[in-house]
PASEKE-568101 format. One record per residue (C-alpha): residue number from 1; chain; y, x, z. Coordinates in nm, 4 decimals. Example, Ala and Ser with C-alpha at 12.3 -4.5 7.8 and 13.67 -1.06 7.14 Angstrom:
<sites>
   n chain       yy       xx       zz
   1     A  -0.4500   1.2300   0.7800
   2     A  -0.1060   1.3670   0.7140
</sites>
This chain:
<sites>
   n chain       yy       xx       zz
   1     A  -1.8934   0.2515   4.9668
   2     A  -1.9201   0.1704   4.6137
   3     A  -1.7583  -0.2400   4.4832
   4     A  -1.8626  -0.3324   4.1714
   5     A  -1.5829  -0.5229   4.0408
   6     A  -1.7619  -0.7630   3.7834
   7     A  -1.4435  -0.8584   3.5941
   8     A  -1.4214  -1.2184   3.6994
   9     A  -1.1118  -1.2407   3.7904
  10     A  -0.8889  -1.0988   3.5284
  11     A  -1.1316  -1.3674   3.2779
  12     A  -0.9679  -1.6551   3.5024
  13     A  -0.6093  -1.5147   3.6106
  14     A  -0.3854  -1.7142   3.6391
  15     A  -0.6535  -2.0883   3.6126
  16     A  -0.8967  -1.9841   3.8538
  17     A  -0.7077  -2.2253   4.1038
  18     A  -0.6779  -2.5057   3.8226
  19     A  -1.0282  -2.5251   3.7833
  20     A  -1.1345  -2.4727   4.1469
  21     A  -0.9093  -2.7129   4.3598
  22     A  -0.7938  -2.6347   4.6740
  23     A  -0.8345  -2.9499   4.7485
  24     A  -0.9735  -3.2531   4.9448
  25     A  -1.3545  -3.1571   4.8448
  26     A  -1.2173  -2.7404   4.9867
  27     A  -1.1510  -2.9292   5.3303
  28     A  -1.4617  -3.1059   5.3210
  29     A  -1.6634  -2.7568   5.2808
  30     A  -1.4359  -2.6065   5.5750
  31     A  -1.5190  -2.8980   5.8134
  32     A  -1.9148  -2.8655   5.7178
  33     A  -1.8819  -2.5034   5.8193
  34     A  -1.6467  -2.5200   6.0914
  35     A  -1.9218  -2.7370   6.2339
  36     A  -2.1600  -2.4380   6.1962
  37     A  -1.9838  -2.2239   6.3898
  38     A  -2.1886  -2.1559   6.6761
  39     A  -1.8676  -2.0134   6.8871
  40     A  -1.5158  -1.9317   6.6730
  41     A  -1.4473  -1.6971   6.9370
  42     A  -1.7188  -1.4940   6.7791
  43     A  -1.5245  -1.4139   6.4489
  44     A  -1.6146  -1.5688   6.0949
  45     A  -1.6470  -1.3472   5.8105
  46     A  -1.6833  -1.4780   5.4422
  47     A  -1.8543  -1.2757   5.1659
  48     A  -1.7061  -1.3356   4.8046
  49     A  -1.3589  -1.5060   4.9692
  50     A  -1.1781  -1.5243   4.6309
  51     A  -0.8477  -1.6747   4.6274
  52     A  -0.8979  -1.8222   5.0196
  53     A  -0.9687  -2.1864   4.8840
  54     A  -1.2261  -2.2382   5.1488
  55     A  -1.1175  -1.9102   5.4176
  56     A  -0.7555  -2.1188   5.5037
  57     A  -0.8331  -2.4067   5.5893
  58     A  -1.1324  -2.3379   5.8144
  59     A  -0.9067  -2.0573   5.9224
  60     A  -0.6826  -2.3690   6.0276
  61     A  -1.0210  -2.5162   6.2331
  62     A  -1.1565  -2.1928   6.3622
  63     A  -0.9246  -1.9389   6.3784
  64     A  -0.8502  -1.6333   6.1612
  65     A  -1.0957  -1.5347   5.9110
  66     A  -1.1942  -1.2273   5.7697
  67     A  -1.2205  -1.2736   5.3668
  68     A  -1.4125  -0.9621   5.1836
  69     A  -1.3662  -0.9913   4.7804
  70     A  -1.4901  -0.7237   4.5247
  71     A  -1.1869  -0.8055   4.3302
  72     A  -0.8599  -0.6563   4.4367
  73     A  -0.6395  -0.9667   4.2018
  74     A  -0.7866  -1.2296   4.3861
  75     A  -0.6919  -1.0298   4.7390
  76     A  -0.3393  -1.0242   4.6233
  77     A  -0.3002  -1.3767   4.5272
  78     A  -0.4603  -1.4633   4.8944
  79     A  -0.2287  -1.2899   5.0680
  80     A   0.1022  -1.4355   4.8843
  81     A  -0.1129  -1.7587   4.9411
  82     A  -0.0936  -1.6927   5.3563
  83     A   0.0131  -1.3401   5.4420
  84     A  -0.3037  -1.2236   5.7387
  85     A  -0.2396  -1.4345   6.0037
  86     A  -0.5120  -1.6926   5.8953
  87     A  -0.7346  -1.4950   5.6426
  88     A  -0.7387  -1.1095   5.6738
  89     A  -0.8187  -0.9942   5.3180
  90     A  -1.1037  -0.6558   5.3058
  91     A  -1.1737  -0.5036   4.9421
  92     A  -1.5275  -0.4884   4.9679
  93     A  -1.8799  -0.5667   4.7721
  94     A  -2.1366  -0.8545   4.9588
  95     A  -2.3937  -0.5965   4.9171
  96     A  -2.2754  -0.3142   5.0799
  97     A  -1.9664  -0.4076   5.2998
  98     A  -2.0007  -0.2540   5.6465
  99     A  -1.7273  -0.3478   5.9374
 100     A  -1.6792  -0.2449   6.3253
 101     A  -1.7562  -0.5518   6.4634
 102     A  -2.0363  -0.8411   6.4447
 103     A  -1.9684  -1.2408   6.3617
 104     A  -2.0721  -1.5586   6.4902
 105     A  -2.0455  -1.7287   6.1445
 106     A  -2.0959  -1.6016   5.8049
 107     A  -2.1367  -1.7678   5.4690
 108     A  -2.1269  -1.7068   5.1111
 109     A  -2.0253  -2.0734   4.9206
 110     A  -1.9221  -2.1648   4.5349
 111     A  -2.1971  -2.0057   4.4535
 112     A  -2.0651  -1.6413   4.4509
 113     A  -2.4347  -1.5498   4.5791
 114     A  -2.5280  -1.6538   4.1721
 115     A  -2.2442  -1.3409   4.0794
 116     A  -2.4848  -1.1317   4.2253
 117     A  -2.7301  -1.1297   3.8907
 118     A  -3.0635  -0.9618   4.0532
 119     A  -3.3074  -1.0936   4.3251
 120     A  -3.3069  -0.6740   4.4887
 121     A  -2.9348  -0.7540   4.5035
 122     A  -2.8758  -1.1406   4.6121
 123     A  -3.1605  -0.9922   4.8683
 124     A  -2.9443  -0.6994   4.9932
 125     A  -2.6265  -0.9296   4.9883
 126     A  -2.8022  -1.1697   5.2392
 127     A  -2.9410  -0.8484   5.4478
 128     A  -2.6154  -0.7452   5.4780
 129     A  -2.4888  -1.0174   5.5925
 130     A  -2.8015  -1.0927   5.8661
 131     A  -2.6665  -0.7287   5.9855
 132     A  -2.3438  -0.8243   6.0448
 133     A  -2.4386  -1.1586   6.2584
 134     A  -2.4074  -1.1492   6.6284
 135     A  -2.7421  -1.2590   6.7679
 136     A  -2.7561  -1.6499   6.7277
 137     A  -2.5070  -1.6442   6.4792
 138     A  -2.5137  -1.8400   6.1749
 139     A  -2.5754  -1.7669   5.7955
 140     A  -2.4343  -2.0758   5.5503
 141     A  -2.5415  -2.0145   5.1966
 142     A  -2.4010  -2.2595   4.9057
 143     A  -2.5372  -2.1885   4.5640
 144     A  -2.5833  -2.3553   4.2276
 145     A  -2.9268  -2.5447   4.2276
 146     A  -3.1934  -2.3900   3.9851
 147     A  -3.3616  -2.7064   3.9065
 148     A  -3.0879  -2.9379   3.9138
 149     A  -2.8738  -2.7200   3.6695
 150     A  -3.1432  -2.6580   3.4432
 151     A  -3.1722  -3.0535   3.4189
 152     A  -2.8371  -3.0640   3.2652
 153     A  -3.0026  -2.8897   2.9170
 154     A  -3.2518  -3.1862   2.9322
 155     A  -3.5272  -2.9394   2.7523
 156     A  -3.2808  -2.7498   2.5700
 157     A  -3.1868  -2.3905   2.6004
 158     A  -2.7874  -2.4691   2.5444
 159     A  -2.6193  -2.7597   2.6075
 160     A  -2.2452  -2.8714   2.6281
 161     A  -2.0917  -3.0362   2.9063
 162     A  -1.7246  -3.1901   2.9635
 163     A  -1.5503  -3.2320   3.3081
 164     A  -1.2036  -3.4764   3.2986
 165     A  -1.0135  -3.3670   3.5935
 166     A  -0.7739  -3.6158   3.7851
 167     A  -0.4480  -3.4906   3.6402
 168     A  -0.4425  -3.6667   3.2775
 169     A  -0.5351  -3.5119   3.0041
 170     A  -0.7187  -3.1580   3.1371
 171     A  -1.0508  -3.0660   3.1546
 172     A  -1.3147  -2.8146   3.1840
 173     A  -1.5611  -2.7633   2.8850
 174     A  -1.8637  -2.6089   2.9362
 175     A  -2.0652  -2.4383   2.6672
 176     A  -2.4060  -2.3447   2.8495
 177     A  -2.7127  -2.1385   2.7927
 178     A  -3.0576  -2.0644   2.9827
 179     A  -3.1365  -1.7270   2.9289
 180     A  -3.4454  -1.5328   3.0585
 181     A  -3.4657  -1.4348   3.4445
 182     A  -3.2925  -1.7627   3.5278
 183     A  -2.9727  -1.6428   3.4001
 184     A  -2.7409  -1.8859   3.3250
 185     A  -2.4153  -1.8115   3.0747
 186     A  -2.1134  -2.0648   3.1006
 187     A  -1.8675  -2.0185   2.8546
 188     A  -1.5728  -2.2030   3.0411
 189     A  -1.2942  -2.3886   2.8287
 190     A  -1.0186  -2.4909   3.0347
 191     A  -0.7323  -2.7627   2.8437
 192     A  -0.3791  -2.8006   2.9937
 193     A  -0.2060  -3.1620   2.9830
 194     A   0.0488  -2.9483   2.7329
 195     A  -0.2431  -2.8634   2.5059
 196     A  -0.2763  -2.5302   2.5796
 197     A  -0.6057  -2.3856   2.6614
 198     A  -0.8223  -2.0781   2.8624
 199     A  -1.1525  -1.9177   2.8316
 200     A  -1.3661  -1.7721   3.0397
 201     A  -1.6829  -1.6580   3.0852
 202     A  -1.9242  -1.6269   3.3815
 203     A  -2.3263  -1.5569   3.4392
 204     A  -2.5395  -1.6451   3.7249
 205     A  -2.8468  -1.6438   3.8562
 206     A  -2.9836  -1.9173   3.9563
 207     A  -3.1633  -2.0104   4.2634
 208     A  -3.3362  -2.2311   4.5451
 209     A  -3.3120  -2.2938   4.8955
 210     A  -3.7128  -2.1354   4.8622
 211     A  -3.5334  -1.8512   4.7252
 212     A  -3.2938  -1.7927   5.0028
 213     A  -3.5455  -1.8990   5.2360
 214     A  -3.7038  -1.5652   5.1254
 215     A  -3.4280  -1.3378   5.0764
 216     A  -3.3396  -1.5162   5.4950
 217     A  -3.6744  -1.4190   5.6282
 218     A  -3.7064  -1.1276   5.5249
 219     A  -3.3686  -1.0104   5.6725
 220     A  -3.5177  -1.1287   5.9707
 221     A  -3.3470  -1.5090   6.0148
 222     A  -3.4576  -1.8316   6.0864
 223     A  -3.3600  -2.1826   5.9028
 224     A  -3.2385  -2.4048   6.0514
 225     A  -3.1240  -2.6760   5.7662
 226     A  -3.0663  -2.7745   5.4235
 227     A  -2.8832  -3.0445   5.2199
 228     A  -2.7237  -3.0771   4.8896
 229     A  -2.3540  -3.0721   4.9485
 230     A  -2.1464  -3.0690   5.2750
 231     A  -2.1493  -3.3993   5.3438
 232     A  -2.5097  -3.3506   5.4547
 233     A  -2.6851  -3.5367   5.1636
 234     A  -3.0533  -3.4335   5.1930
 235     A  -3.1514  -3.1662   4.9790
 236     A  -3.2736  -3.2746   4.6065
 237     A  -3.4252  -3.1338   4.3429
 238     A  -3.1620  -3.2893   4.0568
 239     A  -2.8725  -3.1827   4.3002
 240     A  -2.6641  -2.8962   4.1102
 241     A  -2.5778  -2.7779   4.4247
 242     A  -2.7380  -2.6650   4.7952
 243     A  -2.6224  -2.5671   5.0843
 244     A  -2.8423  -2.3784   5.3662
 245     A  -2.7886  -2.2070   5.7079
 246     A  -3.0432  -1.9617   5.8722
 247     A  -2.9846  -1.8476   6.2225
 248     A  -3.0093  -1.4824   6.4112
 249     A  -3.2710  -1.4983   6.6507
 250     A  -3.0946  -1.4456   7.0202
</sites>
């Protein structure tokens, strides 16, 4: 089985947890998906767990979760995080991970689907994951909104944004451009309260819930529901996020 291991991690060692809180809006996701789960008893499996900001506490809700990651840094800092008993940590690449067993709940969220930088690919990562559902189990997919992040750029083809964060002084700076294929390259800037500062940079695809209504049916699921954020907002184009489930027929 062959990871491809985009990088993304050693860009954010070390601030990847500054920037993406493990905090009350990581709870909120868990609870949304915790109510997804069409029987815990069935196993949960996410694809693209990172550093466990959303895996621990629904592993808290729904019992132990297994967390597959392409990188092997963000693995390691899960495990100091909680050991395995909550989150059992698998090396492994959203397109092509294979396991023993089937799952009652899956889901991809923060967008890690958008890593995945072709629609072949984000198609096979969603195939692989309709594979690994039990039947009637359920598919949650959270992604970056195409037309609600492209309405940041208001007609431009870069923009800059700036994001204050609750602890004073830091921030995340965002230096953004549309490229072609609905790629999307964020130069991140992240300032400390003691004036120090990271960089990073990502690129995503962006998408739609009609795109992963696609990439659903034609691994062979069913939706069932889509919104634009946990809290069950209905779905909107200007939102720059969505979330949408897809079941396994019975």
């Amino acid at each position: 089985m062959t990871v491809q291991d985009t990088g993304y991690a050693e860009q954010f060692e070390g601030w990847y947890d500054r920037v993406f809180r493990k905090d009350e809006s990581a709870e909120v996701l868990a609870e949304f998906l915790a109510d997804q789960h069409p029987d815990p008893a069935s196993g949960t499996l996410e694809l693209g767990v990172g550093t466990g900001r959303i895996a621990v506490p629904l592993a808290r809700r729904v019992g132990q979760v297994v967390g597959v990651d392409s990188s092997s840094l963000m693995l390691d800092a899960l495990r100091e995080e909680c050991g395995e008993d909550l989150v059992v940590p698998r090396y492994g690449d959203m397109r092509t991970y294979t396991d023993d067993r089937r799952f009652g709940l899956i889901y991809i969220v923060c967008s890690a689907l958008s890593l995945v930088l072709s629609r072949e690919e984000q198609q096979q990562a969603v195939q692989r994951a309709a594979d690994l559902l039990i039947p009637g189990g359920r598919l949650v997919l959270e992604a970056h909104n195409r037309p609600g992040c492209v309405g940041l750029h208001e007609g431009k083809t870069r923009t800059t944004l700036f994001f204050p964060y609750p602890e004073r002084n830091t921030g995340l700076q965002t230096h953004a451009t549309l490229l072609p294929d609905d790629l999307w390259h964020c130069s991140q800037i992240w300032f400390e309260a003691d004036g120090t500062h990271r960089i990073g940079t990502e690129v995503l695809r962006l998408i739609t819930p009609e795109d992963t209504d696609a990439y659903a049916h034609f691994a062979g699921l069913e939706p069932d529901g889509s919104w634009s954020d946990p809290l069950r907002s209905p779905y909107a184009e200007q939102s720059l996020m969505f979330i949408a489930t897809y079941r396994k027929p019975s």
